[in-house]
DRENDO-1510 file (C-alpha; in Angstrom, 1 decimal, always signed):
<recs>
REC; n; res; u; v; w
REC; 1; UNK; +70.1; +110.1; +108.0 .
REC; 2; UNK; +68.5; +112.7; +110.4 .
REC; 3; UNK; +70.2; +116.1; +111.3 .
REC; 4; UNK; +73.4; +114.9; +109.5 .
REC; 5; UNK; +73.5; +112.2; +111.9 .
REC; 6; UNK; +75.1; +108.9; +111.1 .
REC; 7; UNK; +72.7; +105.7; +112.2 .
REC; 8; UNK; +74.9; +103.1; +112.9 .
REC; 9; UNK; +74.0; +99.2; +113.0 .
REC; 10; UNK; +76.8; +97.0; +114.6 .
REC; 11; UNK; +77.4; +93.7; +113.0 .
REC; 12; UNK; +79.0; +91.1; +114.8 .
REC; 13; UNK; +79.4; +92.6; +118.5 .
REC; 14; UNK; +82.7; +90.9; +119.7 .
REC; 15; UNK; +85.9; +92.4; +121.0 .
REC; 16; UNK; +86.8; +94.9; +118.6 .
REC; 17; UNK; +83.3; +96.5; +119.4 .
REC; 18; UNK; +84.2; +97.0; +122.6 .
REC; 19; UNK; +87.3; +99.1; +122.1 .
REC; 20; UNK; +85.4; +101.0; +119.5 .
REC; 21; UNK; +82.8; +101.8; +122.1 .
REC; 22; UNK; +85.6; +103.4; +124.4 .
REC; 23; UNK; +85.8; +106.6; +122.2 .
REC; 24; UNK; +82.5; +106.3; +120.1 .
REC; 25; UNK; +80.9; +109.1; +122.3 .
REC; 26; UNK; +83.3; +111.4; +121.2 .
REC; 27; UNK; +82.5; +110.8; +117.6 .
REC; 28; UNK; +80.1; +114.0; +116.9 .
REC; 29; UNK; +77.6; +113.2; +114.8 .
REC; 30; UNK; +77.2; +109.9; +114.9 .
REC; 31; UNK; +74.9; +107.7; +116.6 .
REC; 32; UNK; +74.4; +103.3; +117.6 .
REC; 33; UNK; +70.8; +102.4; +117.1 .
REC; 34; UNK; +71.1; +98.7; +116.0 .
REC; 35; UNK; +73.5; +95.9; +116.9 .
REC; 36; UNK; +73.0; +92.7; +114.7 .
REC; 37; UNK; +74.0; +89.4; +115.5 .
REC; 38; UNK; +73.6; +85.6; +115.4 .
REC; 39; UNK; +73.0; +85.2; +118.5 .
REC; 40; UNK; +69.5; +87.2; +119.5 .
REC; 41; UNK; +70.6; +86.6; +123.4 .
REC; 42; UNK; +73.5; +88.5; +122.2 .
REC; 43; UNK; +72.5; +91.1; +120.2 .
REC; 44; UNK; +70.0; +92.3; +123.4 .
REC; 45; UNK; +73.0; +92.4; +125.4 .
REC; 46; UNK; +74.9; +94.4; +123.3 .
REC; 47; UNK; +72.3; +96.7; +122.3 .
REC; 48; UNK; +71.6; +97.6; +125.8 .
REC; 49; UNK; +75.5; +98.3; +126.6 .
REC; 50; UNK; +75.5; +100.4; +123.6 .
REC; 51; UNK; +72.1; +102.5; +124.0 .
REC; 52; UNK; +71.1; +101.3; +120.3 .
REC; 53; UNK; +66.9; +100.9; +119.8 .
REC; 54; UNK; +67.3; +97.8; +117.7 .
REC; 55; UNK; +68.6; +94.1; +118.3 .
REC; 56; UNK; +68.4; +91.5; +115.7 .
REC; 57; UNK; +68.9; +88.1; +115.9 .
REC; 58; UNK; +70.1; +87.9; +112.4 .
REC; 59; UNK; +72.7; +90.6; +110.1 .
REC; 60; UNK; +69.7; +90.5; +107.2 .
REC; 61; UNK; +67.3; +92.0; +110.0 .
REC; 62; UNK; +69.7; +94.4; +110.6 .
REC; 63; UNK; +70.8; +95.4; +106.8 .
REC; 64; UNK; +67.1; +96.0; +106.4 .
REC; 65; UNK; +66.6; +98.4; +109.3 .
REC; 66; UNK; +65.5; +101.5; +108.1 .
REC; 67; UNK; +67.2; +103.1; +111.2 .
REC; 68; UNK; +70.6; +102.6; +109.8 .
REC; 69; UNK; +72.7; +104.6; +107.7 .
REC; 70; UNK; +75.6; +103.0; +108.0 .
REC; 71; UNK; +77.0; +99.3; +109.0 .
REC; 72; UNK; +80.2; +98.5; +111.1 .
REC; 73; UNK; +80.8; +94.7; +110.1 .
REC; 74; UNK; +83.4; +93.3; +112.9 .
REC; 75; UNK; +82.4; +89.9; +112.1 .
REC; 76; UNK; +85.4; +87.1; +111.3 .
REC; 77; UNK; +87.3; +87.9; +108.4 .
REC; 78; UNK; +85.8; +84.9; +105.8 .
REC; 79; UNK; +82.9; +86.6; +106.4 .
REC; 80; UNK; +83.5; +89.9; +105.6 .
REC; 81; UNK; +82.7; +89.9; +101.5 .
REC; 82; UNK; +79.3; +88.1; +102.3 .
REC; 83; UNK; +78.2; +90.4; +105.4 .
REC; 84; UNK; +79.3; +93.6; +103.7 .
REC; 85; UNK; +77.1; +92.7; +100.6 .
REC; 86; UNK; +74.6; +92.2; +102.5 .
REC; 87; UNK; +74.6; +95.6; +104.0 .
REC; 88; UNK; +75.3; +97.3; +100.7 .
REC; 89; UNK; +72.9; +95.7; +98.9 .
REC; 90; UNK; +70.1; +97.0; +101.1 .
REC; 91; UNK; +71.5; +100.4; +100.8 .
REC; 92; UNK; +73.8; +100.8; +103.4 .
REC; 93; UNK; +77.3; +102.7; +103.5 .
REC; 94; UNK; +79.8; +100.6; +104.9 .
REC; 95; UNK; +82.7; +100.4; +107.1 .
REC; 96; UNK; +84.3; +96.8; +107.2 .
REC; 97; UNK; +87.4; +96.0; +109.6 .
REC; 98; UNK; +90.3; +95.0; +108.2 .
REC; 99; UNK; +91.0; +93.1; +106.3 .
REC; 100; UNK; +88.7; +93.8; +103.7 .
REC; 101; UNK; +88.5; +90.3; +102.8 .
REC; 102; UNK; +90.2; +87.3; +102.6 .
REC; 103; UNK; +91.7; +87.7; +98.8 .
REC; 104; UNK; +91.9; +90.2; +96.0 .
REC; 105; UNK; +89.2; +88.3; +94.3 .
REC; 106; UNK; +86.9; +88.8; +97.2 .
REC; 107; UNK; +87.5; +92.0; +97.7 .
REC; 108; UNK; +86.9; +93.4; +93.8 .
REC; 109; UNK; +83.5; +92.2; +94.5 .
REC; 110; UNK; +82.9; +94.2; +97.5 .
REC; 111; UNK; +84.0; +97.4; +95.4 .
REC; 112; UNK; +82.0; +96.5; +92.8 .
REC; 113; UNK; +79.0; +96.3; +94.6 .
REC; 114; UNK; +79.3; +99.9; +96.5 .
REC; 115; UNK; +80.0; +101.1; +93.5 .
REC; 116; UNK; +76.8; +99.4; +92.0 .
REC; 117; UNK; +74.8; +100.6; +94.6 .
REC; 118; UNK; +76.3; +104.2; +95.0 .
REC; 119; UNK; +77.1; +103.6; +98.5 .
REC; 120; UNK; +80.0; +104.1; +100.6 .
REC; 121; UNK; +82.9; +101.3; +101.5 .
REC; 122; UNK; +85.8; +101.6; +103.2 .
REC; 123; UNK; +88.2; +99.2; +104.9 .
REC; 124; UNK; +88.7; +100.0; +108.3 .
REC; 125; UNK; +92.5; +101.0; +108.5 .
REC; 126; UNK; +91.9; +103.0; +111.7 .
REC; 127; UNK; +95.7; +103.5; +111.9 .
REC; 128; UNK; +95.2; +105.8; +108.8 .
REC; 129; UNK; +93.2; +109.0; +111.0 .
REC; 130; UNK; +94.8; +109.3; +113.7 .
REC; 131; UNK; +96.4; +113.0; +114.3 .
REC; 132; UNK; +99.6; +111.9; +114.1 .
REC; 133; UNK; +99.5; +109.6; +111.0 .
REC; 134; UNK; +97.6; +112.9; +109.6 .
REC; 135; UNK; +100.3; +114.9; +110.6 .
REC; 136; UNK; +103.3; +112.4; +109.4 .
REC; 137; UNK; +101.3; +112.2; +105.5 .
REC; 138; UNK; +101.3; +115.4; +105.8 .
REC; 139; UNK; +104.9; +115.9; +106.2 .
REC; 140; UNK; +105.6; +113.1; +103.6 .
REC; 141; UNK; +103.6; +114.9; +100.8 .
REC; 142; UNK; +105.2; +117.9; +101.5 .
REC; 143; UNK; +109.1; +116.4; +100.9 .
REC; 144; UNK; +110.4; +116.8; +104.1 .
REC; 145; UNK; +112.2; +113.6; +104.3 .
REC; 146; UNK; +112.8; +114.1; +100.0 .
REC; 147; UNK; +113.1; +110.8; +98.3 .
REC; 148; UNK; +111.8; +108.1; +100.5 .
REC; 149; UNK; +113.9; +105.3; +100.2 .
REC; 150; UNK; +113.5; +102.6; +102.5 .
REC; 151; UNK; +110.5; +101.7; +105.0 .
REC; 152; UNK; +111.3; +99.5; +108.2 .
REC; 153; UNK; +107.7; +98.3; +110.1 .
REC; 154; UNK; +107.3; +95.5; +112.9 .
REC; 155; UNK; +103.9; +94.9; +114.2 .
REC; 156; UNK; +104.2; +91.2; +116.5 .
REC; 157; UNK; +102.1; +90.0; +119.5 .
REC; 158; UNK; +102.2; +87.0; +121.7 .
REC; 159; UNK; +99.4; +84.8; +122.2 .
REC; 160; UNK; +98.8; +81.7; +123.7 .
REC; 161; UNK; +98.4; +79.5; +121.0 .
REC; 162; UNK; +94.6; +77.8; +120.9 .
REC; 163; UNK; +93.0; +76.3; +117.6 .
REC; 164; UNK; +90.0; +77.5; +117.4 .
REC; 165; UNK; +90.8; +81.1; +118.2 .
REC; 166; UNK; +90.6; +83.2; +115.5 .
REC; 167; UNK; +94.4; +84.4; +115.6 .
REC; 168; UNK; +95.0; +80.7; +115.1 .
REC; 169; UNK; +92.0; +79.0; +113.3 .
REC; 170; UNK; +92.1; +78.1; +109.8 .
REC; 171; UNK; +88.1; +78.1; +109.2 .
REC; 172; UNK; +88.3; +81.8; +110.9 .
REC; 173; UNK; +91.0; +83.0; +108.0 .
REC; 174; UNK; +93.4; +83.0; +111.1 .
REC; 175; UNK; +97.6; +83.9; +110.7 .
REC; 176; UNK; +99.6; +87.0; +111.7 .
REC; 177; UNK; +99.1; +88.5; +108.0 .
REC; 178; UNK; +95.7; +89.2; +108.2 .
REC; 179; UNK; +94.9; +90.2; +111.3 .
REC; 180; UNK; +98.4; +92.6; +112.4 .
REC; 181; UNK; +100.4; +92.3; +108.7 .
REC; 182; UNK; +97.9; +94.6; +107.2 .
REC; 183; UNK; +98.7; +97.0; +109.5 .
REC; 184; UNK; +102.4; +97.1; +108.5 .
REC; 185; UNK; +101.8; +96.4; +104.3 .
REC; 186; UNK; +99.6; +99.7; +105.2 .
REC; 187; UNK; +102.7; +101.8; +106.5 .
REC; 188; UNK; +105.3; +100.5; +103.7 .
REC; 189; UNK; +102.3; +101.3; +101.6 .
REC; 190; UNK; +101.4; +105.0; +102.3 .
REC; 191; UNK; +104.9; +106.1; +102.0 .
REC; 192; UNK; +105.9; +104.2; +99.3 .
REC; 193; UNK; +103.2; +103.3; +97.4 .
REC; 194; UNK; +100.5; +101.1; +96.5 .
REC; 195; UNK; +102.4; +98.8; +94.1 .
REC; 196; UNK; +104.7; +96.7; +95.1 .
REC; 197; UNK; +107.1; +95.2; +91.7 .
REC; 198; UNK; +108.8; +92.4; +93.6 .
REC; 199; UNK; +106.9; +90.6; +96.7 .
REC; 200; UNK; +108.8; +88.1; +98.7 .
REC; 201; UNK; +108.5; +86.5; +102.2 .
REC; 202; UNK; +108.9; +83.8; +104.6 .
REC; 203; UNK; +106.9; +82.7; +107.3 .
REC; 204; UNK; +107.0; +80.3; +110.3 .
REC; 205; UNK; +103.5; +78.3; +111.1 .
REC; 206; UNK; +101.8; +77.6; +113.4 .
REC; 207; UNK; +100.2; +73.9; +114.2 .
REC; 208; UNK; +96.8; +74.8; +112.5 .
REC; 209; UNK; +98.7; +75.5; +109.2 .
REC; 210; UNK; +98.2; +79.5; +109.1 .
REC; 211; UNK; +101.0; +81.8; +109.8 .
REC; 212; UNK; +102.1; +82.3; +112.9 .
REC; 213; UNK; +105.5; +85.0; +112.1 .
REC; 214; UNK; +106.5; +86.5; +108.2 .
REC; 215; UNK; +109.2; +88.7; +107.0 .
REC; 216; UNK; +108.4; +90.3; +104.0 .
REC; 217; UNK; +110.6; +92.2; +101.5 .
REC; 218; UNK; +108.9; +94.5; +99.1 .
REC; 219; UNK; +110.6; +96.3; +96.3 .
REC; 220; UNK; +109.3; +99.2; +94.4 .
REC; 221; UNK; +109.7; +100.4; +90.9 .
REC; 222; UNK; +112.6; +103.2; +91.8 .
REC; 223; UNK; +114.0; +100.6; +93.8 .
REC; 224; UNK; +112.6; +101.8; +97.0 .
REC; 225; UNK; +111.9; +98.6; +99.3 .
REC; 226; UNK; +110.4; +97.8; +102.6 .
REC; 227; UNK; +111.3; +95.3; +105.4 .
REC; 228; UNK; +108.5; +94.5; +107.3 .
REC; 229; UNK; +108.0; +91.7; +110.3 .
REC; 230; UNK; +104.7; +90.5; +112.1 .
REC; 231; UNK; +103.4; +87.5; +114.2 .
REC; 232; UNK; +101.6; +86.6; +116.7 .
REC; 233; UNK; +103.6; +84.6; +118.9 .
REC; 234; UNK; +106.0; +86.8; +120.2 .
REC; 235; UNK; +106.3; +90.4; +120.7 .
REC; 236; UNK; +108.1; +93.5; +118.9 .
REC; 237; UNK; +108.4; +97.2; +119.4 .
REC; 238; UNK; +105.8; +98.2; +117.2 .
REC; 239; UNK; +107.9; +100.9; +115.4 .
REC; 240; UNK; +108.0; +102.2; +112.2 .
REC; 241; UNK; +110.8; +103.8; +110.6 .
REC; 242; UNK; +111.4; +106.0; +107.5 .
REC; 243; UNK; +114.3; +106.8; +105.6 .
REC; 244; UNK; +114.3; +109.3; +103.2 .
REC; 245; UNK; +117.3; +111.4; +101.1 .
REC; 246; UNK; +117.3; +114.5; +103.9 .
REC; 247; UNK; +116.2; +112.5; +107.2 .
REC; 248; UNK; +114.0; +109.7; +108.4 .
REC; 249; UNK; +111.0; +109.9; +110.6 .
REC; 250; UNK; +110.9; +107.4; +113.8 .
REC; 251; UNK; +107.5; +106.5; +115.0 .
REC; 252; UNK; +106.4; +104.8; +118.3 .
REC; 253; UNK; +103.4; +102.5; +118.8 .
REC; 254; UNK; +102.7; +103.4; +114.9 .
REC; 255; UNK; +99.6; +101.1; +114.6 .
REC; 256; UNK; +97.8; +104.0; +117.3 .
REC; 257; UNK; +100.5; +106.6; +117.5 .
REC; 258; UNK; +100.3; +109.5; +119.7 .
REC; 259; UNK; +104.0; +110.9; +118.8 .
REC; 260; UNK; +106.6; +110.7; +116.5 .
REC; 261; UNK; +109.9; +112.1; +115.7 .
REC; 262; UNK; +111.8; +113.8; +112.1 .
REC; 263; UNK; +115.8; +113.5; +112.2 .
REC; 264; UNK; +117.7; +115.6; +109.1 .
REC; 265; UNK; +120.6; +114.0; +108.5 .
REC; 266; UNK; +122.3; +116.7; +110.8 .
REC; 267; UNK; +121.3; +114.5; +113.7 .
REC; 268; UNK; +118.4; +117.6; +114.3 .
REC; 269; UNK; +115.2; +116.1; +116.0 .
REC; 270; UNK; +112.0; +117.6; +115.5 .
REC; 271; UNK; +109.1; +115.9; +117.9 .
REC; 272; UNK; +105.7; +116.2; +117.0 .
REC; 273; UNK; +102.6; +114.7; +120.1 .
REC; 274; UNK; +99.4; +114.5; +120.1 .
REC; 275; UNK; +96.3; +113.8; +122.9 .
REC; 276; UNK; +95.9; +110.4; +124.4 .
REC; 277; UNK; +93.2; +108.6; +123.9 .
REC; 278; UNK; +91.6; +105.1; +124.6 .
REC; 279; UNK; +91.5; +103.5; +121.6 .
REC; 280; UNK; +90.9; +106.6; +118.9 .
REC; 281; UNK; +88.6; +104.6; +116.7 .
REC; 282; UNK; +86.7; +107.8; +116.7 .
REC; 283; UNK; +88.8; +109.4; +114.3 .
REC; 284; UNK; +88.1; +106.7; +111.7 .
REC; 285; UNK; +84.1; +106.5; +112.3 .
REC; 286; UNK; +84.3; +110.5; +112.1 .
REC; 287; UNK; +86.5; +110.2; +108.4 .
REC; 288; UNK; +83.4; +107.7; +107.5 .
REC; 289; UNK; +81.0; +110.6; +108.5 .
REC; 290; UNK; +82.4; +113.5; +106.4 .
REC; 291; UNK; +82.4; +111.1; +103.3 .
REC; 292; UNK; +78.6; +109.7; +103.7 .
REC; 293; UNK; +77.8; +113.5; +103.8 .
REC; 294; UNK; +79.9; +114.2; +100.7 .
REC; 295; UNK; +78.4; +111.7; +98.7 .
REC; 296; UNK; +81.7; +109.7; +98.2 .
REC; 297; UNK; +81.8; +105.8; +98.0 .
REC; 298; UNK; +85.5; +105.9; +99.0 .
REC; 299; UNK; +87.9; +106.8; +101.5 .
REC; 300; UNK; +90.5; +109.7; +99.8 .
REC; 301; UNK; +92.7; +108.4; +102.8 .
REC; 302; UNK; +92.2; +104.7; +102.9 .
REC; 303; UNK; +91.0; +104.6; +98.7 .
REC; 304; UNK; +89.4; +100.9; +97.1 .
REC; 305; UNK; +92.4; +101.5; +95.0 .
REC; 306; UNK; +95.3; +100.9; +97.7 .
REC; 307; UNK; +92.8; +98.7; +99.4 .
REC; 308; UNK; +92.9; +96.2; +96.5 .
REC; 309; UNK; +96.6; +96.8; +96.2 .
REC; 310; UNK; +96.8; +95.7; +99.6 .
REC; 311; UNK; +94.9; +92.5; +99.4 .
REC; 312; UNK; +96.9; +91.4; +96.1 .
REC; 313; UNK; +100.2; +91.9; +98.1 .
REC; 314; UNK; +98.7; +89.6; +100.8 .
REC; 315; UNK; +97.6; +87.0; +98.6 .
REC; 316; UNK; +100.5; +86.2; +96.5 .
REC; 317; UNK; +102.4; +86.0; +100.0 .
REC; 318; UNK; +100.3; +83.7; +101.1 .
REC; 319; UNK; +100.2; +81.3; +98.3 .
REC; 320; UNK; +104.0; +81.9; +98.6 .
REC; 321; UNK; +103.8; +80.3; +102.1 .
REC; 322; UNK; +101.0; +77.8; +100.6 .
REC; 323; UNK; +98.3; +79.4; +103.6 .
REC; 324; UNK; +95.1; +78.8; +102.2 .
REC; 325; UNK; +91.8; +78.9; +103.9 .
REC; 326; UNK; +88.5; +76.8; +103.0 .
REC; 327; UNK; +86.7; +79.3; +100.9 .
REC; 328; UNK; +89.6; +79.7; +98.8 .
REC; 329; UNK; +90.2; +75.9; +98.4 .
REC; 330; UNK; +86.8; +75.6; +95.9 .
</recs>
């Protein structure tokens, strides 16, 4: 680090990159000066769009830079666990799209190597900084809706079903769990809690064998449950909804919210907004900031604890729904 300021190193430049870079330049205190990638051609590219010093043809070139304090890894998901190592083994703080990684299994081993190494790793759960999720935690700590009882969240997409995509590919970890599913097991998650006692689900497939659309029931220990529906062959609202003893909040868009409302039971309606932004992947690389400079190797917002929690919830749904990818099959 130099002047407090964050050296970033891009892993994988694809898609998701891209909407990062929207807000990155209003991330203070943070800086790209590497993009790594398989493809050298690539990596130039990239590192020229994003004003970084360094492009490597390789990720070990570019866990070994000395010019980076932390790695973004966007690669594929089966290839998060093995990139992120990489990067934390040469002593690099890490922030690793979501999912984590393919499995619980997987994704221990991530933790325990950050917390081998003394470095920093967080899943990136973007959905988790925004103002408005800030806000609505906030609000949830504080009892305004009292006893949470139920948690209704729908995150589906349509796309045009191809193969070797990796919303559809089985060799890219594809399925609707993964990739938008995490986003909802998140929600049901930070207001209800990170353990789940009854997990149950059903899922329609697609032609490569991965899931394609899931409904999942969770149940908690107070008997608190969760309804939650994702895909990615045909679209939904996006909305999340919580019901609590004294009112239920209604949110929008809940994956990047900018507003959502609080009913009381009176039928009152309180309505909190917030700024528009791009994308607001800002927030997140910001969070990542104030911990590196803390000294913390987790996330107090998006902890290895409920990360892990996560991932178990995942895999015993999928082996439900008998989705297994290659590196799993060994």
């Amino acid at each position: 680090m130099s002047n407090d300021i964050i050296r970033v190193g891009i892993m994988g430049p694809g898609r998701i990159v891209e909407r990062v870079y929207k807000d990155f330049h209003r991330a203070e205190g943070l800086a790209i000066t590497a993009v790594g990638s398989r493809s050298p051609e690539r990596a130039r590219q990239a590192a020229q769009k994003y004003g970084a010093a360094h492009a490597f043809g390789s990720y070990e070139e570019l866990a070994a830079c000395p010019d980076v304090d932390l790695v973004y890894v966007a690669t594929p998901h089966n290839f998060h666990m093995d990139d992120a190592i990489l990067a934390m083994e040469h002593g690099k703080h890490v922030l690793c799209e979501k999912p984590l990684a393919l499995n619980e299994f997987q994704v221990k081993r991530m933790i325990d190597c950050a917390r081998r190494r003394g470095v920093f790793l967080m899943e990136g759960m973007w959905t988790r900084l925004f103002p408005a999720s800030v806000k609505l935690r906030a609000l949830l700590d504080d009892g305004a809706l009292g006893r949470v009882r139920h948690v209704s969240c729908d995150f589906c997409l349509y796309a045009e079903f191809d193969p070797q995509s990796r919303l559809f590919s089985r060799s890219l970890a594809g399925g609707a769990l993964l990739d938008v599913g995490i986003y909802t097991l998140a929600a049901a998650s930070m207001a209800l809690g990170y353990e789940p006692t009854s997990v149950s689900g059903v899922c329609q497939k697609a032609a490569t064998g991965v899931d394609a659309m899931d409904a999942i029931t969770l149940q908690y220990a107070g008997g608190e449950t969760a309804q939650l529906l994702t895909g990615v062959c045909a679209c939904s609202a996006h909305a999340l909804t919580i019901m609590g003893e004294k009112g239920r909040v209604e949110m929008p868009d809940f994956w990047h919210p900018t507003r959502f409302s609080v009913i009381d039971n009176a039928g009152d309606r309180t309505e909190y907004a917030f700024e528009r932004e791009n994308e607001g992947f800002r927030h997140e690389f910001m969070h990542v900031r104030e911990c590196i400079l803390k000294g913390l190797v987790e996330s107090p917002v998006m902890p290895h604890r409920e990360t892990l929690a996560l991932s178990r919830v995942s895999t015993q749904l999928r082996r439900m729904w008998g989705v297994v990818y290659p590196e799993e099959e060994a």
